[in-house]
C-alpha positions as CSV (number, residue, x, y, z in Angstrom):
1,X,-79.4,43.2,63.2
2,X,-80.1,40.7,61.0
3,X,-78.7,42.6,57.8
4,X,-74.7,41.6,59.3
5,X,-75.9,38.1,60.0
6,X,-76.9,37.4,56.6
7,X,-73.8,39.1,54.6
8,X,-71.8,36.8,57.1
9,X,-73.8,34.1,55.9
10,X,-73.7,34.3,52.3
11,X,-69.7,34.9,52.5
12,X,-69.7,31.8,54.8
13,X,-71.8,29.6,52.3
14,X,-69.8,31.3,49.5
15,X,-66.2,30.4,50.5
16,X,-67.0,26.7,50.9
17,X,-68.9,26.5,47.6
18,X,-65.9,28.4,46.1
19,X,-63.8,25.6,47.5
20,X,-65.9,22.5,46.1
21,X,-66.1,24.5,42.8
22,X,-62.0,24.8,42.5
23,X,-61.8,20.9,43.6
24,X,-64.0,20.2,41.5
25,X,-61.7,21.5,38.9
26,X,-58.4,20.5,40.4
27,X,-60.1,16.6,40.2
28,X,-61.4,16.7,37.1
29,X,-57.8,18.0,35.5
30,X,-55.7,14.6,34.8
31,X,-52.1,16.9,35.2
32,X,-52.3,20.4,36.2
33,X,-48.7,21.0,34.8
34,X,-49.1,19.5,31.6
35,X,-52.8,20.8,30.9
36,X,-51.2,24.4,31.6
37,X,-48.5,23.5,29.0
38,X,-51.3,22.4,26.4
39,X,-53.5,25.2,27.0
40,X,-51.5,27.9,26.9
41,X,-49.6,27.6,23.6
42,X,-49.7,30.4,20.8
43,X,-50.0,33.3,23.1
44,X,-53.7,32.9,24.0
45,X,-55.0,33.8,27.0
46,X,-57.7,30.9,28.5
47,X,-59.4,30.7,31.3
48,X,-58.6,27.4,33.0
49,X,-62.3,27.5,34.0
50,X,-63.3,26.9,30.2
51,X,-60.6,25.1,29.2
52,X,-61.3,22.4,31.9
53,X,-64.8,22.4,30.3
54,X,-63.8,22.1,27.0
55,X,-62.0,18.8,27.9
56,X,-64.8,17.1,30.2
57,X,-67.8,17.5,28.1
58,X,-68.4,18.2,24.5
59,X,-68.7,21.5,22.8
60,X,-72.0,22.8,23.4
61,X,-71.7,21.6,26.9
62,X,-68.8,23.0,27.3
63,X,-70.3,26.4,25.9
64,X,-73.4,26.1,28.2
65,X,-71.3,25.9,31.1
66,X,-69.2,28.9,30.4
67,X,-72.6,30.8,29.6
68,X,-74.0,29.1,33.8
69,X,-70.1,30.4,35.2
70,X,-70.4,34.3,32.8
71,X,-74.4,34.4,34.3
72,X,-72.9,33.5,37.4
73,X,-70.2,36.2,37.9
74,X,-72.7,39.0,36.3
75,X,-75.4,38.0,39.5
76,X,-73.0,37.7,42.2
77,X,-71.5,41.6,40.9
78,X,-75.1,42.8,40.8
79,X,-75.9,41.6,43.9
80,X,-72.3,43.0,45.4
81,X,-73.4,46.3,44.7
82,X,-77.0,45.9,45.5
83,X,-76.3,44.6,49.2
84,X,-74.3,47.6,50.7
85,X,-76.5,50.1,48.7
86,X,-79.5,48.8,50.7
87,X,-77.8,48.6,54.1
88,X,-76.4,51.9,53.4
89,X,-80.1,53.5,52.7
90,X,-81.1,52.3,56.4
């Protein structure tokens, strides 16, 4: 029983660090309009993510911060498939 407790949990804790996360990015963009104008010229596709970095901190930060969010992503999909396997073997 404790299994559905603590997938609740983690999508609980999750959704609210998801939130702080995307207003940390809303905040820390001066004019979401006009960045999405400047960013997305010549047909390139950018992440806003990266592009938000790119303009708050200098280049290797900005690059060690898309490594943090790509390590990120590759853990949280690891441990997608990881959780239901387990629960599933009970």
């Amino acid at each position: 029983m404790i299994a559905p407790k603590g997938i609740v949990g983690t999508c609980v804790c999750s959704a609210i660090v998801g939130m702080i996360y995307i207003l940390a990015l809303l905040f820390a963009i001066p004019n979401v309009a006009t960045f999405i104008d400047n960013t997305s010229g010549d047909n390139e596709t950018i992440n806003l993510a990266v592009a938000t970095y790119q303009l708050a901190v200098p280049e290797r930060g900005a690059m060690a911060l898309t490594i943090l969010l790509i390590l990120n992503v590759y853990f949280a999909g690891m441990s997608s498939i990881t959780v239901p396997s387990r629960i599933g073997y009970i």
